[in-house]
N, C-alpha and C positions, 0 to 999 in steps of 0.2 A: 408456234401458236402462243399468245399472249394468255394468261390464266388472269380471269375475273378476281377485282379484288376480294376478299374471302367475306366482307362484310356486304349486307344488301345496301346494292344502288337506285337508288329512289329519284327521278328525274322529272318535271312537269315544263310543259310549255304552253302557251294561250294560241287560240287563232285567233283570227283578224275578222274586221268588217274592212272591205277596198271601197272607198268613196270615190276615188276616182280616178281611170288612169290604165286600169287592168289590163291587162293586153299588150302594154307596150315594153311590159319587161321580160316578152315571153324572145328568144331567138326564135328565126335569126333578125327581126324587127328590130330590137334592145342592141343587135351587133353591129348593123347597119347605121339606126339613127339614133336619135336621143329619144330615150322613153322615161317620163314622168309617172309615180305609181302613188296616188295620198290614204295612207291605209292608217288603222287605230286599232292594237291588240283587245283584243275581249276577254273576260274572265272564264270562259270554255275551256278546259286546261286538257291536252292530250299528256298521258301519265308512259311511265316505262319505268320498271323494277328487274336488275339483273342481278341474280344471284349465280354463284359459281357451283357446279355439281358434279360430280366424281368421273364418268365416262360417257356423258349423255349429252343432246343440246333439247331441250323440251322448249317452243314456243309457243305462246297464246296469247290472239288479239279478244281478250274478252267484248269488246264492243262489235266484233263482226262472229262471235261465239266459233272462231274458226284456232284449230293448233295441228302442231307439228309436233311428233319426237323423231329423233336423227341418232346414230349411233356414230356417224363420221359427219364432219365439213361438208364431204363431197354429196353428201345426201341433201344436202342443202341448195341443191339448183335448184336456178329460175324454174319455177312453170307456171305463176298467173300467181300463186297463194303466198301470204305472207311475202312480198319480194321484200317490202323495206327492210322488215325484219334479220330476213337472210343475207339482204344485201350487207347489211351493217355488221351482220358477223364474219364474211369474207372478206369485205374493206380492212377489217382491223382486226381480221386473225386472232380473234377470241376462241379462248377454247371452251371446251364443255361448259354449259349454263343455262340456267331457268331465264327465257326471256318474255318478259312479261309485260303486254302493251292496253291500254282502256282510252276511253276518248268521252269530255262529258258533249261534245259538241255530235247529231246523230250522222251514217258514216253518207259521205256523198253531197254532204252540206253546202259546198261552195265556202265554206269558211277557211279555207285553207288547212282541215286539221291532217292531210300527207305532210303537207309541208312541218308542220308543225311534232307531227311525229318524226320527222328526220331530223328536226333541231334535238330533238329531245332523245332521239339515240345515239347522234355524233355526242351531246354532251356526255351521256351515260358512259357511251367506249371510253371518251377521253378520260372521264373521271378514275376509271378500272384501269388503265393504262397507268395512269398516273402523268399526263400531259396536259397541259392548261393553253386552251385559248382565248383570244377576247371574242366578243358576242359577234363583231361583224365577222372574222375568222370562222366561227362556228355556223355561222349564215352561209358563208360561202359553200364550205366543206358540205354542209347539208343539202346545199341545193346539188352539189356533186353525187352525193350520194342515191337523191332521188334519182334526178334526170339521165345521168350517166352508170352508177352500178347497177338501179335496178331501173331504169327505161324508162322512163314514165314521164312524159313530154309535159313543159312545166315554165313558167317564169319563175323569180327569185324573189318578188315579194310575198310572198306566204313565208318565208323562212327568215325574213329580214324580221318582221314585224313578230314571230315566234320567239327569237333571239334576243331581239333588243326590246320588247313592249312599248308602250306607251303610243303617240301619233307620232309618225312617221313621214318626211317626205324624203322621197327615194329620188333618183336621176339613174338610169341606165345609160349612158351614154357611149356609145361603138367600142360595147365590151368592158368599160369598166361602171361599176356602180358607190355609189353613195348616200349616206344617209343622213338625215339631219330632223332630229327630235324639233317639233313645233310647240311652238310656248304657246299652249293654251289655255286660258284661262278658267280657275280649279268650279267658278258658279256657272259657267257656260258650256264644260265639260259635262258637267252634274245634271244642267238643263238640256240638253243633247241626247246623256243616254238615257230622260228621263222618257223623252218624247222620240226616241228612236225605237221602232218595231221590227223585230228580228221574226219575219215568218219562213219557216220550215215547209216546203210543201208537199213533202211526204214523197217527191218521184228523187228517189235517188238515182243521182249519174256521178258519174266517172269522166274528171274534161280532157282527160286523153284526145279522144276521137277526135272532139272539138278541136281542140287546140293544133291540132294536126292539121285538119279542113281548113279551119284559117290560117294559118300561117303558109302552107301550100297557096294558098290564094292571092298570100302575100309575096310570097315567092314568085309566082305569078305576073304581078304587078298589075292585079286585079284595081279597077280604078276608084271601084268603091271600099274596098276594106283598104286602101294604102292611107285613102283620105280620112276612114274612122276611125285610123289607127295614128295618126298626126292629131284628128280634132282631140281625142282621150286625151293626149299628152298635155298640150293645152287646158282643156278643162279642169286638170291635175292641177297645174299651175294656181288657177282660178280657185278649186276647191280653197286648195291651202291659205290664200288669201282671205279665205271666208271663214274658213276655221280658226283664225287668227284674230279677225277682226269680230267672230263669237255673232257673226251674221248665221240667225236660224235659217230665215226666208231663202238666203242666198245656197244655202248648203243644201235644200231642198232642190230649190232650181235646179242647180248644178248635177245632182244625183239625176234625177228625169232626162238633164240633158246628156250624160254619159250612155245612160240605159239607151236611147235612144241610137246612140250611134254604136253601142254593141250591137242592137239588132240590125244593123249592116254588115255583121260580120259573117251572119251565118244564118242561113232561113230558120234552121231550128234551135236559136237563141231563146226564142220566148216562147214554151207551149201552150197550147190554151188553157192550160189549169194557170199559166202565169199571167194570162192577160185576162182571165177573170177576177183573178187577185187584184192587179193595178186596178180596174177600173174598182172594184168594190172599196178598197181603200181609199181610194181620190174619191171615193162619194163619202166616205166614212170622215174627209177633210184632211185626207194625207195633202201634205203639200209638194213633194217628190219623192222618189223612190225608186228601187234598180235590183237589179238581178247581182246577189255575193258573187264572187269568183266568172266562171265563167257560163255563167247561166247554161239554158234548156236543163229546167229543173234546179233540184238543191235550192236555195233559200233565196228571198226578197227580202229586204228591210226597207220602212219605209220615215219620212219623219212625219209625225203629226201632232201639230202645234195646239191645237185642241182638248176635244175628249179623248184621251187617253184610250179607256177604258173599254168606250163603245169601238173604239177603232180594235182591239184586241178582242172581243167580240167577235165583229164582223171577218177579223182574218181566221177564227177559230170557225164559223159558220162556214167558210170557204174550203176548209177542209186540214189549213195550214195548225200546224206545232208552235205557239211564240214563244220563243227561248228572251232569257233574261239578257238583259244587256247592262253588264260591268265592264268599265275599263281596266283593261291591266296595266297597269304603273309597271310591271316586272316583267322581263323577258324567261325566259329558262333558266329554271334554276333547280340547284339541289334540296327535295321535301326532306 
């Protein structure tokens, strides 16, 4: 067992908005073909503080108000609570310690913040370890950490974009991935997330299930999700172009037409609290808009080029939470 460095370790990572692409860095899809993911860190920061403690392991996710005390390792099996948590202290044979996790983004968002939570505890062990990675290494490890220690069926942009911050375009390509920071420009970034609407809609999910149903379908060789898992990729391509060339109109398009061929993926992609939302927004003068991560529930953002103001209104009369939208320039780092 490895012993926590003696000082507290203080960790932060950002989730992401995915504009376009989602889905195809999910296996066994991302193993087979080339999946395209265009995603942008947000200033949401999921948090982790480890401190070392004499005979004990004490965990607590304040943002899900749930914890653990353990007197051994082995008290620390899987069963449904805390797994990241636990998973990351059996990965890396930590010994006794306060493990302490919060999230400003709310839990089941679609924002990616598992993901993001697992960047931010592989950094934490590593830091306590005393072993250094680079940020796409700590990307990987994390998504290992999610999908394989503690189970939790998953693509690897949530941890890519955790890691590294900033906009992102990703390549998954028959098992390996890559990443490439987009030069975006700093008045069309600023115009982006001035008029980009992050609404929350209050049903929390968990895209296990999902993710599992489509990709089974995909497995399959189901003839409509193979084709809206090819258009994503594509569109991804498109985004990035758009984001480059600081086209609003065009990043709107493109987001509507992503949303759209998610809802091919799965009947319960868009529930009807989400398709009251689109349409109220598009009346409010949204000009497109999509369901975060992998929809049925968890958050929509939408952009709108207009009144601001009334559009944030109207998603609040909807029922939805609008969270702030900052870019994160930083991936995970040490507070």
């Amino acid at each position: 067992m490895s012993r926590a460095s003696e000082a507290a370790i203080r960790v932060s990572a950002p989730v992401r908005l995915d504009f376009a692409g989602a889905w195809t860095d999910v296996a066994p899809f991302a193993l087979e073909q080339r999946g395209v993911v265009v995603n942008a860190a947000i200033d949401l920061r999921t948090r982790v503080e480890l401190l070392p403690a004499q005979d004990w392991y004490r965990l607590r996710a304040d943002d899900l108000d749930e914890g653990i005390d353990a007197a051994t390792v082995e008290e620390l099996a899987p069963d449904g609570k805390l797994g990241l948590l636990k998973a990351a202290i059996r990965r890396y044979g930590i010994g006794p310690c306060s493990l302490r996790t919060s999230a400003e983004a709310p839990p089941g968002s679609g924002l990616g913040t598992s993901g993001a939570l697992s960047v931010a505890l592989v950094h934490a062990m590593k830091v306590a370890t005393g072993e250094r990675l680079a940020a796409h290494e700590i990307a990987h490890e994390a998504w290992q950490l999610e999908t394989v220690d503690a189970a939790v069926a998953g693509g690897q942009q949530d941890q890519y974009a955790a890691a590294l911050g900033g906009f992102q375009y990703l390549v998954f390509d028959h098992g390996t991935t890559s990443a490439r920071a987009l030069a975006i420009d700093a008045d069309f970034a600023a115009e982006l997330a001035e008029h980009t609407v992050v609404c929350y809609t209050g049903r929390t999910r968990f895209s296990g299930d999902t993710i599992t149903r489509v990709m089974q379908a995909y497995t399959k060789r189901d003839v409509g999700v193979v084709a809206a898992l090819h258009a994503m990729a594509d569109l991804a391509e498109e985004m990035a172009e758009a984001l480059v060339q600081a086209d609003l109109g065009r990043v709107a398009t493109l987001l509507s037409a992503n949303w759209a061929q998610q809802q091919r993926l799965d009947p319960a992609m868009c529930t009807v609290g989400m398709a009251r939302l689109d349409n109220a927004m598009a009346a409010a003068g949204s000009l497109g808009g999509k369901a975060a991560g992998a929809g049925a529930g968890g958050s929509m953002f939408f952009v709108v080029p207009g009144n601001v103001t009334a559009a944030v209104d109207v998603a609040r009369e909807c029922g939805a939470t609008v969270l702030p939208v900052r870019w994160a320039g930083q991936g995970v780092s040490v507070d």
